[in-house]
N, CA, C and O atoms as a CHARMM CRD file, in Angstrom:
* protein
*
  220
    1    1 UNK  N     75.86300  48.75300  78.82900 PROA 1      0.00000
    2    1 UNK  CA    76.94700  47.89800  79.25500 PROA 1      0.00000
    3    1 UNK  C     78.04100  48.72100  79.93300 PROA 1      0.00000
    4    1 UNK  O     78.51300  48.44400  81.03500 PROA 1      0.00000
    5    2 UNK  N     78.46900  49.95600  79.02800 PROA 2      0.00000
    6    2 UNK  CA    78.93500  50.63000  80.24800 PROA 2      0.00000
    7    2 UNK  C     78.85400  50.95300  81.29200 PROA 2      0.00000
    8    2 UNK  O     79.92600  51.20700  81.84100 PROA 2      0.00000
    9    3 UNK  N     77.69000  51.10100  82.04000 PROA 3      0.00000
   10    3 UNK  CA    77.14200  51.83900  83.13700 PROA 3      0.00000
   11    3 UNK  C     77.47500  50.33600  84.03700 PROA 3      0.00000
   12    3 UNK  O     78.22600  50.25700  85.00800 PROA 3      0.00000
   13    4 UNK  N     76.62600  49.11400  83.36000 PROA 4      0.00000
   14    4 UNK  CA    77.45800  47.63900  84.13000 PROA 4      0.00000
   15    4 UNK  C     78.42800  48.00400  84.89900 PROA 4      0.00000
   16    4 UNK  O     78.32500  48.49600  86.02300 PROA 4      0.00000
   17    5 UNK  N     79.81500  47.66700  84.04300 PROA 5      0.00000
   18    5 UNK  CA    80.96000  48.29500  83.83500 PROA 5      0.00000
   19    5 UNK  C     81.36500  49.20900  85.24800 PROA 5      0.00000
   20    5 UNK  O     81.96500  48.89000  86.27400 PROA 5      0.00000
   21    6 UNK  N     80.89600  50.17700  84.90400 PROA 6      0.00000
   22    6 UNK  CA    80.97800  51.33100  86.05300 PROA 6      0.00000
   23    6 UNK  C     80.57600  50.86300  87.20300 PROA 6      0.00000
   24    6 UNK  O     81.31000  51.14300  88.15000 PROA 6      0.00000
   25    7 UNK  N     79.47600  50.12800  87.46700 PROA 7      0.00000
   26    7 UNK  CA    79.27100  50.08300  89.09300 PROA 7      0.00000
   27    7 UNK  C     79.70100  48.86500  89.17600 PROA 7      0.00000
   28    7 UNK  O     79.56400  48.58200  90.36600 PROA 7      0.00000
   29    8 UNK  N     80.26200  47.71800  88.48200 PROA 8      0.00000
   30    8 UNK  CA    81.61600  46.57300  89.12800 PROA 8      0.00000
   31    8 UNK  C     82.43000  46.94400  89.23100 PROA 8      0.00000
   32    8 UNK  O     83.15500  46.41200  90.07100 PROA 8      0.00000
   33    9 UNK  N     82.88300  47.95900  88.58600 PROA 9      0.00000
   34    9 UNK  CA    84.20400  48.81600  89.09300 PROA 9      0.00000
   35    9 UNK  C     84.21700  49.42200  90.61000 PROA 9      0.00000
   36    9 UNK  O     85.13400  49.39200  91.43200 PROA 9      0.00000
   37   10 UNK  N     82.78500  50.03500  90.73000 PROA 10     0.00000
   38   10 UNK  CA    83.06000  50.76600  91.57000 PROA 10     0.00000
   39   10 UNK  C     82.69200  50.00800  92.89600 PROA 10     0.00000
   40   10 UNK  O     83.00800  50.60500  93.92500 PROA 10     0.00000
   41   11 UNK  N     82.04900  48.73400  93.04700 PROA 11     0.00000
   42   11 UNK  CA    81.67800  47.88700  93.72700 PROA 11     0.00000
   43   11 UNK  C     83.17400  46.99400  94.32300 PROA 11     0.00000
   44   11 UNK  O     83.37000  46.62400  95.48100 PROA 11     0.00000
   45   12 UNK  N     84.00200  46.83000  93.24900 PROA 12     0.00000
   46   12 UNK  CA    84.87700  46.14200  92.91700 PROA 12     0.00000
   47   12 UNK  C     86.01300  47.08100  94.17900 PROA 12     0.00000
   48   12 UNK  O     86.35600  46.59900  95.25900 PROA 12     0.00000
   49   13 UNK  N     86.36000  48.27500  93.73600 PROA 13     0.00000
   50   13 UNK  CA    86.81200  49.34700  94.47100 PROA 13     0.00000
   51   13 UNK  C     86.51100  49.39100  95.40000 PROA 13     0.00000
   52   13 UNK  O     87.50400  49.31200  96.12400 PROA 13     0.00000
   53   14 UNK  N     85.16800  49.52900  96.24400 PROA 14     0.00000
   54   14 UNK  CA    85.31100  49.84800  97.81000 PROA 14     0.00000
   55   14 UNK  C     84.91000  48.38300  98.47800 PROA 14     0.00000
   56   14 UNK  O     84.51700  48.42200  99.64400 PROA 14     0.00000
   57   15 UNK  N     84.96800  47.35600  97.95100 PROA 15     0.00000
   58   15 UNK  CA    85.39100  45.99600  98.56000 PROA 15     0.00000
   59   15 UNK  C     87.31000  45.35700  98.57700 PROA 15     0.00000
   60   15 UNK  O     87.93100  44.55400  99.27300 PROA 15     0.00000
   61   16 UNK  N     87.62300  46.16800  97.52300 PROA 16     0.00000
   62   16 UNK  CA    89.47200  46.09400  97.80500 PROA 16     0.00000
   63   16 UNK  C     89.82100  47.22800  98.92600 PROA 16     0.00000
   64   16 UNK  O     90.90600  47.15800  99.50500 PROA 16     0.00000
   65   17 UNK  N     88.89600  48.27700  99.23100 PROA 17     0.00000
   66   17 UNK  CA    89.60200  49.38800  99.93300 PROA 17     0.00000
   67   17 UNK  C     88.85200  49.38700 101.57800 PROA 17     0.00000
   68   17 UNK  O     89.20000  50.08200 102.53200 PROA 17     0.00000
   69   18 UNK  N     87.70900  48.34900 101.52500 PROA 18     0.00000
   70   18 UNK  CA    87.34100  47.77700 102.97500 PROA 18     0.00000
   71   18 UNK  C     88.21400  46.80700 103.45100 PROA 18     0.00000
   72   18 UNK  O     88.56300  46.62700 104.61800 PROA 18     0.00000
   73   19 UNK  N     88.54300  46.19000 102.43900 PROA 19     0.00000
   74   19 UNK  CA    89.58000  45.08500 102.93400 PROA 19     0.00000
   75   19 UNK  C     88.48800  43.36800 103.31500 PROA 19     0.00000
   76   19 UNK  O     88.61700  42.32100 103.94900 PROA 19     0.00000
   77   20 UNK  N     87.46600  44.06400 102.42200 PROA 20     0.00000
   78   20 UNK  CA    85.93100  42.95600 103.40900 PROA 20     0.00000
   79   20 UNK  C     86.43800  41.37800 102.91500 PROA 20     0.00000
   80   20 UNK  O     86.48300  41.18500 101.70000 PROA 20     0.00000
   81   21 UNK  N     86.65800  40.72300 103.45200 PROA 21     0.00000
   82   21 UNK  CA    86.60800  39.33300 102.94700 PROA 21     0.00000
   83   21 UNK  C     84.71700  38.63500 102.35000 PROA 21     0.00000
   84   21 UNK  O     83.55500  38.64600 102.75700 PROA 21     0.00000
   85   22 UNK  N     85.25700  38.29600 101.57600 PROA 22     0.00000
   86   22 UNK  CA    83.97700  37.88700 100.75400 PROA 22     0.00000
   87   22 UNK  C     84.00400  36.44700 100.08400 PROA 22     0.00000
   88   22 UNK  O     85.06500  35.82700 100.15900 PROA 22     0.00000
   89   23 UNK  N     83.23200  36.03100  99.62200 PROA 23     0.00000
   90   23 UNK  CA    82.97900  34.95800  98.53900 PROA 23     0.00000
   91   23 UNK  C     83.99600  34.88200  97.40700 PROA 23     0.00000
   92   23 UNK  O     84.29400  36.03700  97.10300 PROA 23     0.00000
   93   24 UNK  N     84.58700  34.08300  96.73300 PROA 24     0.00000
   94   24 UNK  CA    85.36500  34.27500  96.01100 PROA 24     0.00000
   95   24 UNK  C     84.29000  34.49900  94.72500 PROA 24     0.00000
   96   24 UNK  O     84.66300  35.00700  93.66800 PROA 24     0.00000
   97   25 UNK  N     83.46600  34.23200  94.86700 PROA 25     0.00000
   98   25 UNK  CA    82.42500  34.54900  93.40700 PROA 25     0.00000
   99   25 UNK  C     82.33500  36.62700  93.15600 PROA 25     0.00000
  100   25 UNK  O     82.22600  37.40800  92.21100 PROA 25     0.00000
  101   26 UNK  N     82.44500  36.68700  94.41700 PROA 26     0.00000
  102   26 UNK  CA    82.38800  38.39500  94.81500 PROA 26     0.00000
  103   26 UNK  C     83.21800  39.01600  95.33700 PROA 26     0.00000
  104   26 UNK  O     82.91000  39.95500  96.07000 PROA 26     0.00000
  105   27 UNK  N     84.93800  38.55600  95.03300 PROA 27     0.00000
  106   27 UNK  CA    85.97400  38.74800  95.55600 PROA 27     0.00000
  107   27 UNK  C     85.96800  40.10200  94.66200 PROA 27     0.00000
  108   27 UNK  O     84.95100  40.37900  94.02700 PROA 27     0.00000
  109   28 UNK  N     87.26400  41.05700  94.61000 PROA 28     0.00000
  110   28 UNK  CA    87.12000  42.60100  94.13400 PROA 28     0.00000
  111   28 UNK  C     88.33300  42.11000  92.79900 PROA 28     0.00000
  112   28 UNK  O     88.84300  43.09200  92.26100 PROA 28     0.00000
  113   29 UNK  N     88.62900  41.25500  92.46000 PROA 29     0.00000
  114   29 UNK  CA    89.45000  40.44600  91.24100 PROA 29     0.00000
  115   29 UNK  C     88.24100  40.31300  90.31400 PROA 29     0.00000
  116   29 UNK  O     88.17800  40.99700  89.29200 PROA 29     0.00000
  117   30 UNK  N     87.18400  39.36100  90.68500 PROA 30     0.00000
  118   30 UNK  CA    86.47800  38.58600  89.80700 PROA 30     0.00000
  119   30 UNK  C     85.23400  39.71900  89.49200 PROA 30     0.00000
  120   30 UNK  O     84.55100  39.53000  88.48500 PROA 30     0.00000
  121   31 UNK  N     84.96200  40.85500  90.33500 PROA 31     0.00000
  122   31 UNK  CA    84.01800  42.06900  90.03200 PROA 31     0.00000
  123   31 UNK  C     85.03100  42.61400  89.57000 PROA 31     0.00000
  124   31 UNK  O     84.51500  43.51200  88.90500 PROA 31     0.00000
  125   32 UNK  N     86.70700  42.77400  89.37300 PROA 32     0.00000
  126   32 UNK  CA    87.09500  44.00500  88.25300 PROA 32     0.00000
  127   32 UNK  C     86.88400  42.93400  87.08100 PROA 32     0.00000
  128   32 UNK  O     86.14000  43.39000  86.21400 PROA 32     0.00000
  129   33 UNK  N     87.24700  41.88700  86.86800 PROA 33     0.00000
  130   33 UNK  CA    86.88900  41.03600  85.37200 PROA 33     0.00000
  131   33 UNK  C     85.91200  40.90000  85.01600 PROA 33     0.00000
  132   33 UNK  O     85.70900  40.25800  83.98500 PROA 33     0.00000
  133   34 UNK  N     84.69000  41.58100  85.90000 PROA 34     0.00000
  134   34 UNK  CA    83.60700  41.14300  85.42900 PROA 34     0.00000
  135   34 UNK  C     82.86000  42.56700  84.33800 PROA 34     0.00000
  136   34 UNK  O     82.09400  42.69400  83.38200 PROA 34     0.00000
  137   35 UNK  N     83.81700  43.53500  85.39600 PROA 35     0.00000
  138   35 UNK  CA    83.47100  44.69000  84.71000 PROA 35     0.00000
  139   35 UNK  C     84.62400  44.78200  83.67800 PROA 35     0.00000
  140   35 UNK  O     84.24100  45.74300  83.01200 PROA 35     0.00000
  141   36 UNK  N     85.65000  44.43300  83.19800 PROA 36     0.00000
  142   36 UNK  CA    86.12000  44.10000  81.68700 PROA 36     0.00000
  143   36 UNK  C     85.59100  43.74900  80.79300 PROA 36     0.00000
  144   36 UNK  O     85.61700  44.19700  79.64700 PROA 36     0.00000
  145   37 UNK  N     84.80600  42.52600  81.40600 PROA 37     0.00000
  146   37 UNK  CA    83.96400  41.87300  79.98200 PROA 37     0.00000
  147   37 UNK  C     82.65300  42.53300  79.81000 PROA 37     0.00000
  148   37 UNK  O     81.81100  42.01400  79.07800 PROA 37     0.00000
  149   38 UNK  N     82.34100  44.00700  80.63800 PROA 38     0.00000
  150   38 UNK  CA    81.17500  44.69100  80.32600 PROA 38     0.00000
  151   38 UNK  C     81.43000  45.66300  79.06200 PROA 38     0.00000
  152   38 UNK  O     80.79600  46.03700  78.07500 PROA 38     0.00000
  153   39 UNK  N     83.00400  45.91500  79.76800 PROA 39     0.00000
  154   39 UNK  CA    82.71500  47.29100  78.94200 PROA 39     0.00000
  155   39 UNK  C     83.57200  46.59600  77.30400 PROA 39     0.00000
  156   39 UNK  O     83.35200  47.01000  76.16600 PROA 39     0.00000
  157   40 UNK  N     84.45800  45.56600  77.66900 PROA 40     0.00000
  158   40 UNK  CA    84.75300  45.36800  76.31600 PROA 40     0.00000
  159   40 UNK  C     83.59100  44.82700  75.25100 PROA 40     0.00000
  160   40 UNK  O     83.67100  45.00900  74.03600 PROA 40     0.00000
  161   41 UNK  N     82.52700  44.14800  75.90000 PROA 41     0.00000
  162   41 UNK  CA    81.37300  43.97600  75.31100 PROA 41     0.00000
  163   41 UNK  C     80.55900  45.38000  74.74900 PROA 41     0.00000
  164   41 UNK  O     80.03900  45.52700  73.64300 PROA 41     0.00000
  165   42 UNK  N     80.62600  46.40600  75.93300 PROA 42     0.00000
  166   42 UNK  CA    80.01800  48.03300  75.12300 PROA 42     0.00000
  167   42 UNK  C     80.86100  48.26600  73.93400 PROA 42     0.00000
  168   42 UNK  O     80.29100  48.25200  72.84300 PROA 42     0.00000
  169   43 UNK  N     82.51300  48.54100  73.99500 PROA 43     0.00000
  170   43 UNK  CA    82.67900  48.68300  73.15600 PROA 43     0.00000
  171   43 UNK  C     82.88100  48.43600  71.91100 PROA 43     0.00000
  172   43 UNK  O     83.13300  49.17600  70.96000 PROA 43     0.00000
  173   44 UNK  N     82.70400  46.97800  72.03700 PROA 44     0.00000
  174   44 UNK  CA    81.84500  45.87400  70.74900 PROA 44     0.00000
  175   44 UNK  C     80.44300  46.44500  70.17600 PROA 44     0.00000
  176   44 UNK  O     79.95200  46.04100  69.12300 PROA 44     0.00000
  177   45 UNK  N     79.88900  47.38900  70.96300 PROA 45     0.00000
  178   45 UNK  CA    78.44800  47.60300  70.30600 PROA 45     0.00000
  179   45 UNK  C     77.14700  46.84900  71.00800 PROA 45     0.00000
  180   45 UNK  O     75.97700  47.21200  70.87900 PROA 45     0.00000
  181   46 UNK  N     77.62000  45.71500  71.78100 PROA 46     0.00000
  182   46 UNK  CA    76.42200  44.98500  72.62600 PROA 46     0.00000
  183   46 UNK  C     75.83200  45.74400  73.52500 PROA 46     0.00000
  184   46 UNK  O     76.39700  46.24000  74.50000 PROA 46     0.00000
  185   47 UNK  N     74.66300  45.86200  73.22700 PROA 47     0.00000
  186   47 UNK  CA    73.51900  47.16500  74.31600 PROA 47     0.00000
  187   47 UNK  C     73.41000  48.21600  74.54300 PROA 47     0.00000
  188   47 UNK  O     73.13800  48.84200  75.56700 PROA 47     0.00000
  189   48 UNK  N     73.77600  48.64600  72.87200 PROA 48     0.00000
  190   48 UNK  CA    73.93500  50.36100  72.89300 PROA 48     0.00000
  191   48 UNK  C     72.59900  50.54200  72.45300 PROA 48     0.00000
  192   48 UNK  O     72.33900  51.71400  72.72900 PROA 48     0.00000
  193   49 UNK  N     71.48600  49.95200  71.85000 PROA 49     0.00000
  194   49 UNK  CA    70.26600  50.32500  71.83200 PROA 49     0.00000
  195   49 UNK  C     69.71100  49.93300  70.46100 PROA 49     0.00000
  196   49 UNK  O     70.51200  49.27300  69.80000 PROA 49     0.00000
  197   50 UNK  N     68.40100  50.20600  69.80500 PROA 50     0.00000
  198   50 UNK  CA    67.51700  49.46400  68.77300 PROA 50     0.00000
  199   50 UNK  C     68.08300  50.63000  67.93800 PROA 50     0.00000
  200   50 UNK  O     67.97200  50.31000  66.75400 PROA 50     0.00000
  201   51 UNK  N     68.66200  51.89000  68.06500 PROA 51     0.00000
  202   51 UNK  CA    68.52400  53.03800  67.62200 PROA 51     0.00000
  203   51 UNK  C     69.63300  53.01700  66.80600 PROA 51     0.00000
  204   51 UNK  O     69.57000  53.63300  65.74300 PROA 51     0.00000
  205   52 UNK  N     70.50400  52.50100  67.06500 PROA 52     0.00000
  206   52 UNK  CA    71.76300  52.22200  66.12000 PROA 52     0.00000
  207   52 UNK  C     71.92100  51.57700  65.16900 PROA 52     0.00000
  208   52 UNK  O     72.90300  51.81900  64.46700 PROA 52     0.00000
  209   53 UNK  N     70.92900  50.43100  64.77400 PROA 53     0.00000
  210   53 UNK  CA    70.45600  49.38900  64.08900 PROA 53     0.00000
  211   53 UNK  C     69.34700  50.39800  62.90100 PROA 53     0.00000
  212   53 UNK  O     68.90900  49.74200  61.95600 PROA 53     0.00000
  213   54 UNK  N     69.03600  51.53000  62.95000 PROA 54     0.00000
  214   54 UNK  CA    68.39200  52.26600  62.20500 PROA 54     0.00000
  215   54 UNK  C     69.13200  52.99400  61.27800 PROA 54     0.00000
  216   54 UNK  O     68.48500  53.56200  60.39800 PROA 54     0.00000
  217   55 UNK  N     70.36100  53.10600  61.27700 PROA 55     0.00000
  218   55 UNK  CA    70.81400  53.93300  60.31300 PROA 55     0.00000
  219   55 UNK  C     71.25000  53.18600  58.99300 PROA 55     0.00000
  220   55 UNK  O     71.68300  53.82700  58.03500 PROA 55     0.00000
């Protein structure tokens, strides 16, 4: 979920710094919120792996 995270950010970033007009579904607002609810979901523990669930 982090890694998510990371490339809506970074997707998010060089569509605010092209200036590209886009879809509002793929505006560089709604890809940085989208990558919020990635990583606040990682750091909830959602999709860190089966391996964590073993201890």
């Amino acid at each position: 979920m982090g890694l998510i995270a990371a490339v809506l950010f970074a997707i998010a970033y060089f569509l605010h710094g092209n200036g590209t007009s886009t879809n509002v579904w793929i505006d560089p607002t709604s890809l940085m919120l989208l990558g919020l609810v990635a990583l606040s979901l990682h750091l909830l523990g959602v999709g860190t792996g089966w391996y964590s669930r073993r201890r």
